[in-house]
C-alpha positions as CSV (number, residue, x, y, z in Angstrom):
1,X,0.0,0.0,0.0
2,X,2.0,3.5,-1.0
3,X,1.4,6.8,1.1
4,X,-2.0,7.8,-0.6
5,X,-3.7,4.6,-0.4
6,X,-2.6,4.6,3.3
7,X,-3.8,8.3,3.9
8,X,-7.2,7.4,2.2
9,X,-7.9,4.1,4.3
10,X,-7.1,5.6,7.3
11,X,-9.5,8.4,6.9
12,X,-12.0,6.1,5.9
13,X,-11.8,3.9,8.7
14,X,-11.6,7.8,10.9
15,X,-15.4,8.8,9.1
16,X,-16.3,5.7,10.0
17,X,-16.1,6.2,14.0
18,X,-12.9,3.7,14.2
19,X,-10.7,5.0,17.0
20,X,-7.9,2.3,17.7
21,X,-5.5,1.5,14.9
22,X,-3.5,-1.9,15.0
23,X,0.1,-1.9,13.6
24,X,1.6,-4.9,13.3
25,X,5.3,-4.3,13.4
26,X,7.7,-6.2,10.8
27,X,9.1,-9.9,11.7
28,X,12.2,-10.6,12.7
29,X,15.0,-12.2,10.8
30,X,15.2,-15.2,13.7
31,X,12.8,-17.5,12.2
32,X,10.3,-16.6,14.8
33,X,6.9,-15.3,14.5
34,X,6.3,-11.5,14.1
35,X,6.5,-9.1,17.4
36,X,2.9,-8.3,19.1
37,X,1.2,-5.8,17.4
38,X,0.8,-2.3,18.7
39,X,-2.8,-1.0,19.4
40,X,-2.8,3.2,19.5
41,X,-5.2,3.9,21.9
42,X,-8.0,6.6,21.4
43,X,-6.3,9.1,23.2
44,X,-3.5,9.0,20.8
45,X,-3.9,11.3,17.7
46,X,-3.4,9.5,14.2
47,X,-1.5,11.3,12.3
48,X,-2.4,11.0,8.6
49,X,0.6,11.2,6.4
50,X,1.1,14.1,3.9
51,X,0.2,13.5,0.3
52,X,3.9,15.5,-0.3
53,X,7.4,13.9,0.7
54,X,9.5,16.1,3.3
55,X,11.2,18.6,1.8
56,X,10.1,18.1,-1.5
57,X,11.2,20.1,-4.8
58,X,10.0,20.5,-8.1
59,X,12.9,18.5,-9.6
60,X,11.9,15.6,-7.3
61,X,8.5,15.7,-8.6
62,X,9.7,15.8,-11.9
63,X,12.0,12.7,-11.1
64,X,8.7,10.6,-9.5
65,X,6.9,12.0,-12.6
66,X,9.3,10.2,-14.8
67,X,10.2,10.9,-18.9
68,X,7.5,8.4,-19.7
69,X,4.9,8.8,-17.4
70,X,1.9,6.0,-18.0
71,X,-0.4,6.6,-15.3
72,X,-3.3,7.5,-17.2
73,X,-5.1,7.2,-21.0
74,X,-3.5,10.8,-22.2
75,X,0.0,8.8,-22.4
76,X,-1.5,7.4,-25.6
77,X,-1.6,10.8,-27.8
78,X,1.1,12.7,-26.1
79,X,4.4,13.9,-27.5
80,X,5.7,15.5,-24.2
81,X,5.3,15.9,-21.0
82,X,4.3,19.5,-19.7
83,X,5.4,19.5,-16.1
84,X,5.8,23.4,-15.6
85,X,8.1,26.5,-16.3
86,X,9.0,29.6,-14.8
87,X,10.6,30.8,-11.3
88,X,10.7,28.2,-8.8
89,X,10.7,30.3,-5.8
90,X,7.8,32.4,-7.1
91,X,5.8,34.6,-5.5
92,X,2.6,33.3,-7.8
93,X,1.6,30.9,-9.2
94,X,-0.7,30.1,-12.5
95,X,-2.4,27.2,-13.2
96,X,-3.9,25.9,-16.6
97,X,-6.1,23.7,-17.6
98,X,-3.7,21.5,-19.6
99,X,-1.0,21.4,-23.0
100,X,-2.1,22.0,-26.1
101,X,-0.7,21.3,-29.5
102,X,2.4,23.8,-29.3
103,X,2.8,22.8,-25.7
104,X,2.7,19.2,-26.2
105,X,5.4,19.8,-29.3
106,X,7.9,22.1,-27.0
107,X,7.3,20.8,-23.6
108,X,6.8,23.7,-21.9
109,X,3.0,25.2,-20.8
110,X,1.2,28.2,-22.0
111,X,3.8,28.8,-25.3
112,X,1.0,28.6,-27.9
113,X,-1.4,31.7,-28.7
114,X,-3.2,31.6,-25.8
115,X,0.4,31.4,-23.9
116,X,1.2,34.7,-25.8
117,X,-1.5,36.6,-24.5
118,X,-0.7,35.6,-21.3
119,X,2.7,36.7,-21.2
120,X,1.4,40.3,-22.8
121,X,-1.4,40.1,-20.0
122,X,1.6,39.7,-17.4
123,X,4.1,42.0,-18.8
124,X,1.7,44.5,-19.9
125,X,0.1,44.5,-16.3
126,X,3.3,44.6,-14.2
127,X,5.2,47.7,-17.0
128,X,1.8,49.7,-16.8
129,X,1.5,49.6,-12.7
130,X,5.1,49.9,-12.3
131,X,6.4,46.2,-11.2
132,X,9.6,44.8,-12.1
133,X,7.5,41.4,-12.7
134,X,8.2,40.0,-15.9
135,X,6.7,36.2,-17.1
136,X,9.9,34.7,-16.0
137,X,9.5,35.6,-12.2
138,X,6.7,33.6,-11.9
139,X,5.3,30.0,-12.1
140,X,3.2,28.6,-14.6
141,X,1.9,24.8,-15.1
142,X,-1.4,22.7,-15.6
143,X,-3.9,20.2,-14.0
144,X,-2.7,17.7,-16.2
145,X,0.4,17.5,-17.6
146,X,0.2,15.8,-20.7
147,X,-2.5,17.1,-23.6
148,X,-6.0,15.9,-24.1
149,X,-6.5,14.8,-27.6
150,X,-8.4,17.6,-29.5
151,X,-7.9,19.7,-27.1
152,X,-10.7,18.6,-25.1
153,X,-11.7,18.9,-21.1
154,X,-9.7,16.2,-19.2
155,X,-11.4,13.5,-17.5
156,X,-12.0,13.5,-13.8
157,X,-9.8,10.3,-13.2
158,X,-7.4,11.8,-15.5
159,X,-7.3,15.1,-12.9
160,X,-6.9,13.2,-10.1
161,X,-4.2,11.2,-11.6
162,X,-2.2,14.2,-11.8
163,X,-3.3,16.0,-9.3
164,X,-0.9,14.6,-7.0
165,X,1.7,16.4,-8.7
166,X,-0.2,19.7,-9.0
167,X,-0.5,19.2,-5.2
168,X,3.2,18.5,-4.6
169,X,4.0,21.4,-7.1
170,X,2.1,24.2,-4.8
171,X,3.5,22.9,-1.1
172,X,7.3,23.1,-2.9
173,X,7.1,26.4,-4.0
174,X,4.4,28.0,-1.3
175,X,3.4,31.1,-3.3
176,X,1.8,34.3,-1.9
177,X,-1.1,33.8,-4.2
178,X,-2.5,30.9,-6.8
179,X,-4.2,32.5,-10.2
180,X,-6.4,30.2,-11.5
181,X,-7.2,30.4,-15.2
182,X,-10.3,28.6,-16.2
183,X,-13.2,26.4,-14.9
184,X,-11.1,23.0,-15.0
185,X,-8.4,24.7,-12.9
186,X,-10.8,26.5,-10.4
187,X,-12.5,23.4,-9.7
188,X,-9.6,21.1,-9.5
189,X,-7.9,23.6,-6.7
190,X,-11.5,24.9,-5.1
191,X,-13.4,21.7,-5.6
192,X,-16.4,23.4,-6.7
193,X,-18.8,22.9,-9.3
194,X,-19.4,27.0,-10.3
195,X,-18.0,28.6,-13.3
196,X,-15.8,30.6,-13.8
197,X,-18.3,34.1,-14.1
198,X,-19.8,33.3,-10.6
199,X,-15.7,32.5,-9.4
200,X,-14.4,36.0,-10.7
201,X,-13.6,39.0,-8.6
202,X,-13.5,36.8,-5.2
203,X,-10.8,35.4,-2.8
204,X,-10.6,32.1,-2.2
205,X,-8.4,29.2,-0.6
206,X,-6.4,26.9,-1.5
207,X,-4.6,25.2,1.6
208,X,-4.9,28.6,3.4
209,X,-3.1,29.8,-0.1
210,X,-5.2,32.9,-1.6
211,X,-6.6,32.3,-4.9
212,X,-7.6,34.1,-7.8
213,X,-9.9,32.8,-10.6
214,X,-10.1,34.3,-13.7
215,X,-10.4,33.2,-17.6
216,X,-8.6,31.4,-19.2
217,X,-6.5,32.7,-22.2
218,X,-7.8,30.9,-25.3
219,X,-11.6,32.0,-24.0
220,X,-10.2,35.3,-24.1
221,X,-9.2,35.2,-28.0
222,X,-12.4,34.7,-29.3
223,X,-13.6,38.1,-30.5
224,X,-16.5,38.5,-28.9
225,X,-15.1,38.1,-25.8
226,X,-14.2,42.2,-25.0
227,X,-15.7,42.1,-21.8
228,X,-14.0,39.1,-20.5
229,X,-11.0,40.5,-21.9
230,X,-11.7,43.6,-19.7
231,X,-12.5,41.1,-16.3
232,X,-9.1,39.3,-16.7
233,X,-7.2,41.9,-16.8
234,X,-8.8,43.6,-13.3
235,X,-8.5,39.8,-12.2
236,X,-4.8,40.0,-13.1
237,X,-4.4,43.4,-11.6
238,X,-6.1,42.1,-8.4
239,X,-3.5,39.3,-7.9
240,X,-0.4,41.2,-8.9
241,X,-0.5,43.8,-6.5
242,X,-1.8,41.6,-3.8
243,X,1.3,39.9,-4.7
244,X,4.0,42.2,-5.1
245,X,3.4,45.7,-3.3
């Protein structure tokens, strides 16, 4: 049983009103049979173990990741893994929905046209109120890491698959703030089932993390979008300043 399984049992057994866990401890290389097993008494917290390694970084992920990584059906399609880019010590974070063509060519998130208008969204943002922020000093990656075929919405199995990682990725880096872009990003991090438009222009939380939800940047290419294109970029404003003043 690995760490997650472990963590999920034992919570299970925890909703289910079970207070005294039994450990049996390993046997002995004499021959004999196994030592007595340990009972942890009610009064004894149970600690359930973290879904992210101690001291954990984001080229250790990248390691248990793996260059061929088949945990889930978008392995079949894929050309590259899209793990993340940017600053690793950064301040915020942006998270995606998943690769698309471009990104699953390169290997790196958000470098297609929607990509593009993100980095003018964050550049232009940060020169016109003042901040030395540029793309590069922050963090950008995806729900899932490896592209949906035609582009579509990924699967929630295939969300939870990598959302282990998307986890790990936030608790190593700790940002100030996390800028969701999109539905499937808002409700992998919030767990909610609201769009995006009821989502926008609130706080929320994401493991006591502040988080920002605002659209993503292929909805804002489509021309008849203005007025979302108008909301993003308050959204973005929001986040940087909370950010960096």
């Amino acid at each position: 049983m690995n760490r997650d399984e472990l963590r999920q049992a034992l919570q299970f057994y925890r909703d289910l009103g079970v207070t005294d866990v039994y450990l049996a401890e390993a046997p002995k290389e004499t021959g004999r049979e196994s030592t007595p097993i340990k009972v942890i008494s009610p009064q004894e917290e149970v600690v359930l173990p973290g879904l992210e390694p101690e001291g954990d970084t984001l080229e250790k992920i990248q390691e248990d990741i793996g260059p061929d990584c088949r945990r889930c059906r978008l392995c079949e399609q894929r050309s590259k893994i899209v793990i993340g880019s940017g600053n690793p010590h950064a301040r915020l974070v942006f998270v995606g929905e998943g690769p698309g063509a471009d990104e699953d060519a390169q290997g790196l998130p958000f470098v297609g046209r929607a990509g593009q208008l993100l980095t003018q969204m964050i550049d232009g943002t940060t020169a016109k109120e003042g901040m030395p922020i540029h793309r590069a000093d922050v963090y950008i990656c995806n729900v899932v890491k490896c592209r949906p075929p035609e582009n579509r919405t990924p699967l929630p199995d295939e969300m939870e698959t990598c959302g282990q990682f998307l986890f790990r990725q936030l608790m190593a880096i700790r940002p100030k703030a996390i800028c969701a872009l999109g539905s499937t990003a808002a409700k992998a991090l919030l767990n909610t089932k609201d769009g995006v438009t009821r989502l926008r222009g609130h706080w929320h939380k994401w493991h006591d993390i502040p988080v920002i939800v605002t659209y993503h940047p292929s909805y804002l290419l489509r021309p008849y979008n203005q007025d979302a294109k108008r909301q993003a970029w308050e959204d973005l404003k929001k986040v940087l300043h909370y950010v960096y003043d």
